[in-house]
C-alpha positions as CSV (number, residue, x, y, z in Angstrom):
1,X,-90.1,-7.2,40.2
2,X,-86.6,-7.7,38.4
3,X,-85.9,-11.1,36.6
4,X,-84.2,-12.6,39.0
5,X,-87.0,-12.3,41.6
6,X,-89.6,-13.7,38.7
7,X,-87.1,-16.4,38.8
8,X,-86.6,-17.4,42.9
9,X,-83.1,-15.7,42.7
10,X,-83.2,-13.1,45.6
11,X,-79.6,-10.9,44.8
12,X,-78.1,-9.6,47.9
13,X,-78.2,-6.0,47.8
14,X,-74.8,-4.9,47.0
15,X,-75.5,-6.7,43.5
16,X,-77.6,-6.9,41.2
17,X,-79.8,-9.0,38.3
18,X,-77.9,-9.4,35.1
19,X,-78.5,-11.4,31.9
20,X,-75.8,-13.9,31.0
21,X,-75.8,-15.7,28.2
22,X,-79.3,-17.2,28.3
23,X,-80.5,-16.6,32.1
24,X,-80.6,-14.4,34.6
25,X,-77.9,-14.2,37.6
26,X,-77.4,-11.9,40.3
27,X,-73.9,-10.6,39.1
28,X,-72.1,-7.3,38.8
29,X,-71.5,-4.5,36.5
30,X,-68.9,-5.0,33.9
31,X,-65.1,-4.5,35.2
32,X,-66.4,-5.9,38.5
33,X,-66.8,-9.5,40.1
34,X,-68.6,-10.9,42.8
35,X,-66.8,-11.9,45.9
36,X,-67.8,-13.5,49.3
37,X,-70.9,-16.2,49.8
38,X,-74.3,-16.2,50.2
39,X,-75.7,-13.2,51.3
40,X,-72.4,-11.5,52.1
41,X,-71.6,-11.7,48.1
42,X,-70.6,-8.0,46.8
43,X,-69.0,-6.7,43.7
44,X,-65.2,-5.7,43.7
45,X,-63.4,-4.4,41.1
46,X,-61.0,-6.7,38.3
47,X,-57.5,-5.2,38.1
48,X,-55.8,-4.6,34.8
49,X,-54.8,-8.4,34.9
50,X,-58.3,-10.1,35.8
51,X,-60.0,-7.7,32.5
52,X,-57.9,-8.8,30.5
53,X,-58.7,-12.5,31.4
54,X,-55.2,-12.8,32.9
55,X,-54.6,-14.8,36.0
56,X,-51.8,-14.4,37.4
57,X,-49.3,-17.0,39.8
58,X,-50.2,-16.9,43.7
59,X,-47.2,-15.2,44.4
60,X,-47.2,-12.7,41.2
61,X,-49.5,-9.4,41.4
62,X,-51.0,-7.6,38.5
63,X,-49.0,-4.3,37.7
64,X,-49.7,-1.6,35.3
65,X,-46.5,-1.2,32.8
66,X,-46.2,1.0,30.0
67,X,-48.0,-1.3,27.3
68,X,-51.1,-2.1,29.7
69,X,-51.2,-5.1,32.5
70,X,-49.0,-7.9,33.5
71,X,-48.6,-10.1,36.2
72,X,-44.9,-8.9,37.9
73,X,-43.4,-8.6,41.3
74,X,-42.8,-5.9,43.8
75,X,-39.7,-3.3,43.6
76,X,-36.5,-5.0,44.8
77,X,-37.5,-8.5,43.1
78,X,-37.3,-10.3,39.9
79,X,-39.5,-12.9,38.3
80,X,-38.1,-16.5,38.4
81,X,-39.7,-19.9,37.2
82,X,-42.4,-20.7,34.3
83,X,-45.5,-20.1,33.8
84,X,-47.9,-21.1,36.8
85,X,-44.5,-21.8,38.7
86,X,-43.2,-18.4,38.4
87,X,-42.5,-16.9,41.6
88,X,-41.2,-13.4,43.3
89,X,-36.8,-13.5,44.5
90,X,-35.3,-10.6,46.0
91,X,-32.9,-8.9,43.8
92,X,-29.5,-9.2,45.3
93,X,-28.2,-5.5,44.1
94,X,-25.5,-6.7,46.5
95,X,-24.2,-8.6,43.6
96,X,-23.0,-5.4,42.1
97,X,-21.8,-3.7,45.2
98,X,-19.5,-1.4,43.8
99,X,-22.0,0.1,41.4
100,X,-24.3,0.8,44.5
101,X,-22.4,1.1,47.2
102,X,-18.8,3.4,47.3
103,X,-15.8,1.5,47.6
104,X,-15.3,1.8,51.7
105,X,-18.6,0.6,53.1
106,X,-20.0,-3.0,52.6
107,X,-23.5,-3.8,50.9
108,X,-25.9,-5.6,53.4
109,X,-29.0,-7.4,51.5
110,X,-32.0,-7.4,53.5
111,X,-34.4,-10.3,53.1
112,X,-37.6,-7.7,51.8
113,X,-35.6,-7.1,48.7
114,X,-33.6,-3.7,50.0
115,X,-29.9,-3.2,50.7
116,X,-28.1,-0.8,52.8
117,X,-24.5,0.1,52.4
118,X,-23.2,0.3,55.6
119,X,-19.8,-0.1,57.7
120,X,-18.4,-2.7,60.2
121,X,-19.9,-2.5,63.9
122,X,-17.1,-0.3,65.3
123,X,-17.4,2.5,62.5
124,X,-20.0,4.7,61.6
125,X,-21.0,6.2,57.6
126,X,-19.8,9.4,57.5
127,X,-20.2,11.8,54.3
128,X,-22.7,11.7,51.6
129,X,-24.0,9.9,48.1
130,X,-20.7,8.6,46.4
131,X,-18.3,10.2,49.0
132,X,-19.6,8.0,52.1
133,X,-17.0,6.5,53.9
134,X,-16.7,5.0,57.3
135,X,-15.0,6.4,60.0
136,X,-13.8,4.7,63.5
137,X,-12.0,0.9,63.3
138,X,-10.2,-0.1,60.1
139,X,-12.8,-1.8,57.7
140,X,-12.6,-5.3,57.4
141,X,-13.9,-6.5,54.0
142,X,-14.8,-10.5,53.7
């Protein structure tokens, strides 16, 4: 019989008795923490962030970097706001449409962060990398 059992604490089994500061709990290795209620209660693993006793904004996720953890946003978006008000907004690479797109086609921003470089509805892209171009109707630029 474990401590927790001497104790009335019957752990479900996915976890296990641990000592915490001056008691026993059913709890989880190191690295880990218990999710779900009651019985259902199981162990799942902290990212970077969460080990590092960081929390980050609903809308942020943890993401490794080059000098450990931080809470950041997808590809294709940008961290605006403060603190627990920061917040995920699609880049708009559109912005800089001649550095992404070639002169000739137009630079569509899609609303999950992506662009596409594309022509007017009565041409088509024709060519490759910097040499696309659009071929059919005269392109109308706005």
């Amino acid at each position: 019989m474990n401590e927790c059992e001497k104790r009335g604490k019957n752990c479900p089994p996915a976890l296990k008795c641990v000592k915490q500061h001056h008691n026993y709990e059913c709890g989880c290795d190191p690295g880990f923490k218990v999710v779900g209620g009651g019985n259902a209660r199981t162990c799942k693993a902290m990212n970077g962030c969460e080990k590092k006793g960081l929390i980050c904004p609903p809308a942020l996720k943890c993401v490794k970097q080059k000098q450990g953890y931080e809470c950041g946003c997808n590809p294709g978006f940008k961290i605006v706001g403060v603190g627990n008000r920061r917040t995920c907004k699609a880049l708009d690479e559109c912005e800089k449409a001649g550095e992404v797109c070639p002169s000739a086609l137009l630079c569509l921003k899609n609303e999950n962060g992506t662009f596409a470089c594309v022509c007017d509805a009565d041409s088509k892209v024709v060519g490759e990398g910097d040499n696309r171009t659009c071929q059919g109707t005269i392109l109308h630029q706005i």
